[in-house]
ZARONU-613222 format. One line per 5 residues: for each residue x, y negated, z negated of C-alpha. Coordinates in steps of 0.001 Angstrom, whole numbers. Example, Ala and Ser with C-alpha at 12.3 -4.5 7.8 and 13.67 -1.06 7.14 Angstrom:
// residues 2
12300 4500 -7800 | 13670 1060 -7140
This chain:
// residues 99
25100 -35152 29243 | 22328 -33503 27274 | 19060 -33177 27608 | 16147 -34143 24607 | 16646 -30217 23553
20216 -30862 23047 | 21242 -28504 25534 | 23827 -29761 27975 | 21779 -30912 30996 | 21608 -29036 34669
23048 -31615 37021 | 23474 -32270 40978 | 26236 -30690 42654 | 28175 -33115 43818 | 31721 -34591 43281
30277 -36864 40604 | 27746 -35227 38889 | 28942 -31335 39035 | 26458 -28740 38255 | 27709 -27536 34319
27167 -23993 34036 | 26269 -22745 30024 | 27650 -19221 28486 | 24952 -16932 27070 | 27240 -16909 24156
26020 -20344 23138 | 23944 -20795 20024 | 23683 -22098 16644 | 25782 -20700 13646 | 25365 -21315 10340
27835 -21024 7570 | 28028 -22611 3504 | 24735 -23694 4356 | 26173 -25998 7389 | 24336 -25493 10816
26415 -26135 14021 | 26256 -25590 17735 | 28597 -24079 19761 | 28360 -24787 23387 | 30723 -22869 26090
30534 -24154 29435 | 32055 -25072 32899 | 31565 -26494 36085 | 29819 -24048 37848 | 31094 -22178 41085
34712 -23976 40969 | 35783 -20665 39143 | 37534 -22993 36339 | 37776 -22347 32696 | 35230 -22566 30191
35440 -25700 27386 | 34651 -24843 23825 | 32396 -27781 22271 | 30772 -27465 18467 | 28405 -29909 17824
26940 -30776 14415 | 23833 -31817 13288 | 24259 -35548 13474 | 25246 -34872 17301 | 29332 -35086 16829
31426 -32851 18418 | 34553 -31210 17723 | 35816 -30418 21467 | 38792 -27918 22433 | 41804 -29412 24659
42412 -26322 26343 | 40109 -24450 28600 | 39576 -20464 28432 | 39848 -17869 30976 | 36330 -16360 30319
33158 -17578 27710 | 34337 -14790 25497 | 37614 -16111 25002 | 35965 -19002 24120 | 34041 -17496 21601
36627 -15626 20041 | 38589 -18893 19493 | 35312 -20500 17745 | 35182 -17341 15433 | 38987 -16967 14868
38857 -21362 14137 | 34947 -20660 11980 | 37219 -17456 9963 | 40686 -19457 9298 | 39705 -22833 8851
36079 -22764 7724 | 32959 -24500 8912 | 33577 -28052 7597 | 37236 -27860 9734 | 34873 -27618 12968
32712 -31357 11602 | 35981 -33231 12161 | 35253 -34596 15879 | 38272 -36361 15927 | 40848 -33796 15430
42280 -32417 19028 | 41893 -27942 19457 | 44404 -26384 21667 | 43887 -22384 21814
């Protein structure tokens, strides 16, 4: 769920509405003149992985299968994926990521 700045909203802990903990690591990139977010993120004090999300400008997403062992990792797979592939690969929200 996100919030009206587009920032993945703070919820309850509870069993249905987990608390989602963000990665300082998230932030906008732009590339070819294309403008996307990456968000990095988990459920906060479960010790889980973190989920890899790019969202474009229109609000689609483009999210990762796996999970990662740390927000780094993360990151490093949205760089490798942003290096390889290109910017406009990462605008396809229907295409399944696996790291």
């Amino acid at each position: 769920m996100r919030g009206p700045d587009g920032k993945l909203a703070q919820m309850v802990d509870d069993d249905n509405n987990p608390e989602i903990e963000s990665s300082p690591l998230c932030g906008s990139v732009t590339r070819d003149g294309i403008t996307v977010r990456v968000e990095i993120y988990r459920i906060a004090g479960r010790g889980g992985g973190w989920s890899l999300e790019v969202i474009d400008r229109e609000g689609a997403s483009t999210v990762w299968d796996d999970t990662f062992a740390d927000d780094q990792d993360a990151y490093d797979e949205f760089y490798r994926a942003l290096e390889l592939e290109g910017i406009r690969s990462l605008l396809m929200s229907t295409v399944p990521r696996a790291n």
